[in-house]
C-alpha positions in Angstrom: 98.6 -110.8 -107.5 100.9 -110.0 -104.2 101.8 -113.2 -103.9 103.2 -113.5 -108.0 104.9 -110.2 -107.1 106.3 -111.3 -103.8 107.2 -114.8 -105.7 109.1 -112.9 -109.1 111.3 -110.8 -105.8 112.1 -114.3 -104.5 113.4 -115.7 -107.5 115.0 -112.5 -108.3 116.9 -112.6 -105.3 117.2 -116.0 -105.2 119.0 -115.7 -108.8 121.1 -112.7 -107.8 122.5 -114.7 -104.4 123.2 -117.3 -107.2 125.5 -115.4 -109.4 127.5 -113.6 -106.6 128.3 -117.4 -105.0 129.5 -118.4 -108.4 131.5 -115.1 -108.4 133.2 -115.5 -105.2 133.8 -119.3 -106.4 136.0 -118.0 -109.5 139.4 -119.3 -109.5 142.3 -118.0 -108.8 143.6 -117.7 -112.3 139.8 -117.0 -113.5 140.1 -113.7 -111.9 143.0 -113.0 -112.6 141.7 -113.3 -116.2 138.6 -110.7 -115.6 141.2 -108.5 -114.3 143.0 -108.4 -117.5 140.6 -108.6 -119.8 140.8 -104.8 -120.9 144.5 -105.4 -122.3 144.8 -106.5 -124.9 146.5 -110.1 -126.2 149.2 -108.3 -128.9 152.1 -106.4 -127.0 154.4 -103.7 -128.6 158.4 -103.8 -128.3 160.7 -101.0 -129.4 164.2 -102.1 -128.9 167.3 -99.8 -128.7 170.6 -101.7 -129.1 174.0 -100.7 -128.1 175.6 -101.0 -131.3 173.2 -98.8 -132.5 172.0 -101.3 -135.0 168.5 -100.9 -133.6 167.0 -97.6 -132.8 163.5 -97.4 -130.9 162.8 -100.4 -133.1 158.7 -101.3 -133.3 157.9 -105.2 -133.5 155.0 -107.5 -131.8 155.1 -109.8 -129.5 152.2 -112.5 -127.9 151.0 -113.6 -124.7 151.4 -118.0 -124.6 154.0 -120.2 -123.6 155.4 -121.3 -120.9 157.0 -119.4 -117.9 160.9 -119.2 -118.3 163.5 -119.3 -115.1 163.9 -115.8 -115.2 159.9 -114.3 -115.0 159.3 -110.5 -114.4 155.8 -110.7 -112.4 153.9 -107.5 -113.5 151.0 -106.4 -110.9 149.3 -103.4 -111.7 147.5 -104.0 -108.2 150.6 -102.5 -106.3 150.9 -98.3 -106.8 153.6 -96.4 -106.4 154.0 -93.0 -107.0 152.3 -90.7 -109.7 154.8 -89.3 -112.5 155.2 -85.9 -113.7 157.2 -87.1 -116.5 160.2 -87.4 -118.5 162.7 -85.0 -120.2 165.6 -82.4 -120.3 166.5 -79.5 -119.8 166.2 -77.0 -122.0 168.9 -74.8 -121.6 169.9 -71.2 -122.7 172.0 -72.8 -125.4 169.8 -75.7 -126.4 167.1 -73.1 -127.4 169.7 -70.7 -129.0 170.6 -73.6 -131.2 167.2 -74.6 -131.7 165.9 -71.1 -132.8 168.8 -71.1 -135.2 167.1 -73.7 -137.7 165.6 -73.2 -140.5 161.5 -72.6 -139.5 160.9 -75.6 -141.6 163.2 -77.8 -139.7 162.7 -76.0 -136.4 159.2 -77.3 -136.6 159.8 -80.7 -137.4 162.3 -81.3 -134.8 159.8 -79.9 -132.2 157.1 -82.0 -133.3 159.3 -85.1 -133.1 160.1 -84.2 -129.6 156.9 -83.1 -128.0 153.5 -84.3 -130.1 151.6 -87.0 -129.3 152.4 -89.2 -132.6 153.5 -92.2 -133.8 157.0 -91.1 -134.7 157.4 -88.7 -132.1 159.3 -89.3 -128.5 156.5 -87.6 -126.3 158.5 -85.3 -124.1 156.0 -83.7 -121.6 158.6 -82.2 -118.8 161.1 -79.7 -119.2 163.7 -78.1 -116.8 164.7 -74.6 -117.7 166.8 -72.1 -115.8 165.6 -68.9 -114.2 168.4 -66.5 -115.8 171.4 -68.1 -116.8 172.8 -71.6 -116.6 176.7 -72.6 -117.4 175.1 -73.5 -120.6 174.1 -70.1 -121.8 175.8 -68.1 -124.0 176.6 -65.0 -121.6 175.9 -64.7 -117.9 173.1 -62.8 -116.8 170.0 -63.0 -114.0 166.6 -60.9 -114.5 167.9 -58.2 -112.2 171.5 -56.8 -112.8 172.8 -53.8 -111.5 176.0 -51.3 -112.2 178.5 -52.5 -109.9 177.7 -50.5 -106.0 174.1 -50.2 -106.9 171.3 -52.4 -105.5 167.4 -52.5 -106.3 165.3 -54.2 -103.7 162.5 -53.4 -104.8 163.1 -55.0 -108.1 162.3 -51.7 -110.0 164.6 -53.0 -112.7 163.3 -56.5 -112.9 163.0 -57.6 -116.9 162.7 -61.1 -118.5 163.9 -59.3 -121.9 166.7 -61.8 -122.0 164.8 -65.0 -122.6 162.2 -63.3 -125.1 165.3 -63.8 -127.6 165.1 -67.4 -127.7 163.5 -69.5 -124.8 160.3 -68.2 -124.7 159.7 -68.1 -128.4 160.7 -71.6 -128.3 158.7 -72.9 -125.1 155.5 -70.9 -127.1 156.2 -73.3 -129.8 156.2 -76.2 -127.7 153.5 -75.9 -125.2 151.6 -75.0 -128.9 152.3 -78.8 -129.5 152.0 -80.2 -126.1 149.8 -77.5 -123.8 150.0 -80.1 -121.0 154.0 -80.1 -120.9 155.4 -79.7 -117.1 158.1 -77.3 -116.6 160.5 -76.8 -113.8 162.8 -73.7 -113.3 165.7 -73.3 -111.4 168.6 -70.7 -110.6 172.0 -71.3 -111.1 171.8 -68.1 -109.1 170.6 -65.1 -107.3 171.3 -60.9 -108.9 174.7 -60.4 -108.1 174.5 -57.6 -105.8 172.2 -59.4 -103.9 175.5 -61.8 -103.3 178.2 -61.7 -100.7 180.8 -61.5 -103.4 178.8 -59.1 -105.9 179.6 -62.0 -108.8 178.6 -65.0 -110.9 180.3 -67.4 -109.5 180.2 -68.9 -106.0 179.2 -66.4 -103.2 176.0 -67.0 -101.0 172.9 -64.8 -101.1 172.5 -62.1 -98.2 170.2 -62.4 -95.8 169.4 -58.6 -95.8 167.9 -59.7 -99.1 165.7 -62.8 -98.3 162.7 -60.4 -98.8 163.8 -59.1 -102.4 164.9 -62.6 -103.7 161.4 -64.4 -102.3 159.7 -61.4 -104.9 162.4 -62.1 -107.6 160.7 -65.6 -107.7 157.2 -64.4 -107.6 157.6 -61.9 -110.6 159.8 -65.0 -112.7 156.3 -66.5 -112.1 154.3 -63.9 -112.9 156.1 -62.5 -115.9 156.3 -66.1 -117.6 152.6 -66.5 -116.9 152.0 -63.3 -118.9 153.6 -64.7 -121.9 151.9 -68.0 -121.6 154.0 -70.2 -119.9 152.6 -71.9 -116.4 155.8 -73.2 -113.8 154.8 -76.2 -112.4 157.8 -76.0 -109.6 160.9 -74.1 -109.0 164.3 -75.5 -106.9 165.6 -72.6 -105.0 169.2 -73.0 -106.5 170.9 -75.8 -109.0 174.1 -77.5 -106.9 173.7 -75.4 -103.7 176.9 -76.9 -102.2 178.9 -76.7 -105.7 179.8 -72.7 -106.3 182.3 -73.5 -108.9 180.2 -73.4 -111.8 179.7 -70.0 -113.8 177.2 -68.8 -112.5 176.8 -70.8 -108.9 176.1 -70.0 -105.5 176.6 -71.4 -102.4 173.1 -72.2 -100.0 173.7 -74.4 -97.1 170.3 -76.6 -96.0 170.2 -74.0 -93.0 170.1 -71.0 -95.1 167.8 -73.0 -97.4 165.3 -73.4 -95.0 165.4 -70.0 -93.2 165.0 -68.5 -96.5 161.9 -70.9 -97.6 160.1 -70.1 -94.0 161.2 -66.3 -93.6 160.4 -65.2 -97.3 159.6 -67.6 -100.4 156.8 -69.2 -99.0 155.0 -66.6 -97.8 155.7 -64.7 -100.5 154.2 -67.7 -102.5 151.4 -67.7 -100.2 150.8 -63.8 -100.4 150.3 -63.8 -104.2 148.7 -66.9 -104.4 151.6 -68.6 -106.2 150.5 -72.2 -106.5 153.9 -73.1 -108.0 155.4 -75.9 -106.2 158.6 -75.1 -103.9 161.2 -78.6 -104.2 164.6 -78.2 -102.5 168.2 -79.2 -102.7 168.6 -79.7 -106.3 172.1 -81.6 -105.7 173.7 -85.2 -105.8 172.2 -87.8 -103.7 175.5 -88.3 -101.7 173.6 -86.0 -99.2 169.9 -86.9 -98.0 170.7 -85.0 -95.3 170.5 -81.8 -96.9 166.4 -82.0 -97.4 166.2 -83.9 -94.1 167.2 -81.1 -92.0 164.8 -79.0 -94.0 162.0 -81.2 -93.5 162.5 -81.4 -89.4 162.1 -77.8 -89.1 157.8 -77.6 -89.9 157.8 -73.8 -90.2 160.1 -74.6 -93.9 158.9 -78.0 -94.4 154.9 -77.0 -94.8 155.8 -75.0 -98.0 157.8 -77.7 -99.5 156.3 -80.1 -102.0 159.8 -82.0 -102.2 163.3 -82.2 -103.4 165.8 -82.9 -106.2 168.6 -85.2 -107.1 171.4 -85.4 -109.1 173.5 -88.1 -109.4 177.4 -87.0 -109.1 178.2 -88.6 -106.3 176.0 -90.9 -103.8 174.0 -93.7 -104.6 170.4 -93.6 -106.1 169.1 -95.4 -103.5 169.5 -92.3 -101.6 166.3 -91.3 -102.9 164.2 -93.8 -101.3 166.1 -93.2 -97.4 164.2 -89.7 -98.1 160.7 -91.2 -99.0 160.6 -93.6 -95.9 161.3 -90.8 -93.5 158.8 -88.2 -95.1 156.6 -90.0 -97.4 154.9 -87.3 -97.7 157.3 -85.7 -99.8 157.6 -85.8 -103.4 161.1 -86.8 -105.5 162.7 -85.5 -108.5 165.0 -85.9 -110.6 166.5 -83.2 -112.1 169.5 -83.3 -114.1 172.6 -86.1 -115.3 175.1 -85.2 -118.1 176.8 -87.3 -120.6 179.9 -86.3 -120.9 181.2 -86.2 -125.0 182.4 -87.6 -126.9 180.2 -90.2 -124.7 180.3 -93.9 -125.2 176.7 -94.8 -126.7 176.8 -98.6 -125.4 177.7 -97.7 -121.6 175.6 -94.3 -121.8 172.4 -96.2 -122.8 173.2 -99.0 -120.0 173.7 -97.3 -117.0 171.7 -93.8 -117.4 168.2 -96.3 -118.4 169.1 -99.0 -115.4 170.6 -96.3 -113.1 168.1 -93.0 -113.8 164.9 -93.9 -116.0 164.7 -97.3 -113.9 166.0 -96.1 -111.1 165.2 -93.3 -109.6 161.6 -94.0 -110.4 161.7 -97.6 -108.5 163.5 -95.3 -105.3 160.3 -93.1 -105.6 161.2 -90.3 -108.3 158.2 -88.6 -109.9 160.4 -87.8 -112.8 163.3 -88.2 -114.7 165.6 -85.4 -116.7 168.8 -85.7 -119.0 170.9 -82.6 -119.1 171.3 -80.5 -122.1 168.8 -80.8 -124.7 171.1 -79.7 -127.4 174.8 -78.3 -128.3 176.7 -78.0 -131.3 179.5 -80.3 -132.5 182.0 -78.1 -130.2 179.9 -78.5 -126.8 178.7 -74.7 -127.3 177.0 -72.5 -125.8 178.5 -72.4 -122.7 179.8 -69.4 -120.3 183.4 -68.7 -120.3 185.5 -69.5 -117.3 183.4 -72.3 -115.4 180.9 -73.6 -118.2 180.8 -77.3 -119.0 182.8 -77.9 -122.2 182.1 -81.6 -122.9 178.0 -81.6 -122.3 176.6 -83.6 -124.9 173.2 -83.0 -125.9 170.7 -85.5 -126.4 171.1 -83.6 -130.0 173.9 -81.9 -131.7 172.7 -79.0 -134.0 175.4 -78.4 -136.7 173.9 -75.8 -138.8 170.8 -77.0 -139.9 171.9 -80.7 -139.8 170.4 -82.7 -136.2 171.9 -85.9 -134.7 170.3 -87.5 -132.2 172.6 -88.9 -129.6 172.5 -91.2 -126.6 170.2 -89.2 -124.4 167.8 -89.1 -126.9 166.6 -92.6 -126.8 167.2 -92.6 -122.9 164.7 -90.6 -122.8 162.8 -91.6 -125.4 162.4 -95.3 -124.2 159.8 -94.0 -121.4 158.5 -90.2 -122.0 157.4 -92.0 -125.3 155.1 -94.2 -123.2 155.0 -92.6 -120.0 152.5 -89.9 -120.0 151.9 -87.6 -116.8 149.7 -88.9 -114.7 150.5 -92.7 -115.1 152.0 -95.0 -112.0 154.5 -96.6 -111.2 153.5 -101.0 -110.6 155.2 -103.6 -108.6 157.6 -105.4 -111.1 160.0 -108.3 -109.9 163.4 -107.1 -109.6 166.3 -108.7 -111.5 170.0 -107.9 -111.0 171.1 -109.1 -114.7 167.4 -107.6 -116.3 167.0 -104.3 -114.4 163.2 -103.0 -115.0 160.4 -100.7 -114.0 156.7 -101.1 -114.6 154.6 -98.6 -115.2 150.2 -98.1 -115.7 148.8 -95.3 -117.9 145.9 -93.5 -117.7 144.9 -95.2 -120.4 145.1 -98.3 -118.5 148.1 -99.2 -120.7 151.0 -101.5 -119.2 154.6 -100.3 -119.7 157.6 -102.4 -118.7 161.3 -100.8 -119.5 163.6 -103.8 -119.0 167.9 -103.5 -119.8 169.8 -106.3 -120.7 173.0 -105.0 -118.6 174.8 -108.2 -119.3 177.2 -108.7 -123.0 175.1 -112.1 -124.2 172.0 -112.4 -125.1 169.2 -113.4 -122.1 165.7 -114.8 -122.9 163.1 -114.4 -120.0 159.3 -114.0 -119.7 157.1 -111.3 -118.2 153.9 -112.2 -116.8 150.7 -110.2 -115.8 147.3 -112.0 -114.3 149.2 -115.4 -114.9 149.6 -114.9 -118.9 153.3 -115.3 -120.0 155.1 -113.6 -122.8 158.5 -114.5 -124.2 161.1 -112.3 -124.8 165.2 -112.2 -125.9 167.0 -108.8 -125.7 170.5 -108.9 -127.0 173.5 -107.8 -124.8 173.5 -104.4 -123.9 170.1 -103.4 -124.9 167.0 -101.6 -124.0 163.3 -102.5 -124.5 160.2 -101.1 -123.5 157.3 -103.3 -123.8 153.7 -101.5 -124.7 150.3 -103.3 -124.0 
């Protein structure tokens, strides 16, 4: 009887030793095969054209044929970074304008923008400001005193402003999309905490470090009370541009005094788990977060920092990573500036930002204004931005949907949080990013930046699929 035991064991064994040679023996292109085999064989394209003449357009395409001369490997083998996602902000304005439709109409647009849905463009982040931006109607922070007073103990502190419009708004949102990320920033600190007591330009004193750290912490607080979780806060929009109303001046030494003397331990006092990113500015200066980084008594409260894209080169972005990889990148905010030119808007703001920024290491990506009106309002007087197009224009109850919109829509559609960013082979004339969901979904955003047409192939696990994009256009590929 032992020995029929001991002999079934052997075989056993002997079968199992078996099968794992055979394994081992599988070809190249056999495992590359198994590795695949959880995606399916039908791929999804929505096409955007410059002309206009195709919109987000859904059509199938099939793995076969042969590989083409220009062949975009994907490998979803080689992670990058996570993403956060993709969005806008939503300014003071845009959710003025929003709150001015019809409920009917307000509810549909929303839906379009943030559910989860076939016809809908999946937002899931969103920038807002902590008081007023330049695109707010009227200037204001959360603290404002008669001129010769002060309050540092923030006695006076009162979100009343945004229960108007933005926080009825955001209620409605995160009531469609719970798991939407949202990022706050100031344009800038209570004016008499200022060195010139206004909106515009000044720098905040350091007598008041302590005051504007707490300022933060009950933004936090307050917002949480009414629902509304902040992922991360920048500690000022355009810190070396105080020409905007409002604006105020923060040099990277100020920055990261007032990040080790007050903010984070403040943070770290209330348990504020909000993530702390700095600089918030154009990518022409890397140094700026650098020199916060080498001093470790700022950096270790620092998740990461923020780009625009102004001035400097997005490649910027990427100089940052490789000295502190430890660091996370954003980014934050680009305009398009109306009347805008739809053909070269779509073009450079996908291959530029949405492509990238996330191939130099960008967790996220975020257009400007969400919305204006057919006039570029609301803005503040005397240093707002009068020719910010939003990715809508709300004209009454009438919406368009301009250039920004399908920018963003040709990846926060696709993109959910949490997915990561996969090796994908460069092309100068067929700019792309690859991307893998959650889901285990394969994304591939690809820009025809050339005027005639280009036929290529993209390949993952050896399996080729055929594609043309006209000149000009945009596709994201789904599968």
């Amino acid at each position: 009887m032992v020995d029929m035991q001991f002999g079934k064991l052997y075989m056993a064994i002997l079968a199992l030793i078996i099968f794992l040679s055979c394994k081992q023996g599988l070809s190249k292109k056999e495992r590359s095969e198994a590795q695949a085999s959880d995606t399916g064989s039908e791929i999804t394209s929505y096409l955007t054209r410059g002309d206009r003449s195709a919109l987000l357009q859904k059509s199938s395409l099939s793995f076969g044929g042969s590989k083409a001369s220009k062949n975009i490997v994907v490998n979803t083998l080689e992670t990058y970074q996570e993403i956060d996602g993709f969005g806008y902000t939503l300014t003071g304005g845009s959710a003025d304008l929003i709150a001015s439709l019809s409920n009917t109409k307000q509810d549909s647009l929303l839906e379009e923008l943030f559910a989860d849905k076939e016809q809908s463009i999946r937002v899931n982040y969103l920038r807002i400001s902590i008081g007023a931006s330049d695109l707010s109607a009227t200037t204001f922070t959360y603290n404002e005193m008669p001129p010769g007073k002060t309050d540092p103990d923030l006695n006076y502190f009162s979100i009343a402003k945004e229960k108007e419009t933005l926080i009825p708004v955001l209620k409605k949102i995160l009531a469609i999309n719970p798991d939407l990320k949202i990022l706050g920033s100031p344009w800038t600190a209570p004016t008499w905490m200022k060195t010139n007591g206004a909106f515009k330009g000044g720098s905040l004193k350091k007598e008041y470090y302590a005051s504007y750290a707490q300022y933060f912490v009950k933004y936090i607080k307050e917002m949480e009370k009414e629902g509304i979780t902040i992922d991360a806060i920048t500690i000022q929009n355009e810190p070396l541009h105080p020409g905007n109303t409002p604006s105020m001046y923060m040099e990277a030494k100020d920055q990261a005094d007032f990040i080790k003397t007050a903010l984070g331990p403040a943070f770290e006092s209330a348990g504020i788990k909000t993530k702390i990113i700095v600089y918030d500015h154009n990518a022409d200066r890397p140094d700026y977060p650098l020199e916060i980084y080498a001093d470790k008594d700022a950096a270790k409260y620092v998740d990461g920092a923020a780009f625009h894209l102004y001035g400097g080169k997005i490649e910027a972005l990427s100089k940052v990573h490789e000295a502190f990889p430890d660091k996370s990148l954003y980014f934050t905010e680009q305009w398009v500036g109306g009347p805008g030119n739809f053909p070269e808007d779509l073009k450079w703001h996908v291959s530029t930002l949405v492509i990238g920024a996330t191939r130099n290491w960008s967790r996220n990506v975020l257009e400007w204004n969400l919305a204006a009106d057919a006039s570029y309002n609301p803005h503040t007087p005397d240093g707002g931005c009068t020719s910010c197009l939003g990715a809508l224009t709300i004209d009454g109850d009438r919406v368009s949907r301009n250039v920004a919109y399908y920018i963003i829509g040709h990846v926060s559609k696709f993109v959910p949080t949490g997915s990561k960013r996969i090796a994908s082979t460069w092309m100068d004339s067929l700019p792309n990013v690859a991307f893998l969901t959650p889901e285990g979904k394969r994304v591939l955003i690809v820009v025809n930046v050339e005027s005639e047409e280009q036929s290529f192939t993209f390949e993952e696990s050896e399996r080729n699929v055929p594609a043309t994009l006209p000149g000009g256009s945009v596709a994201t590929f789904v599968w």
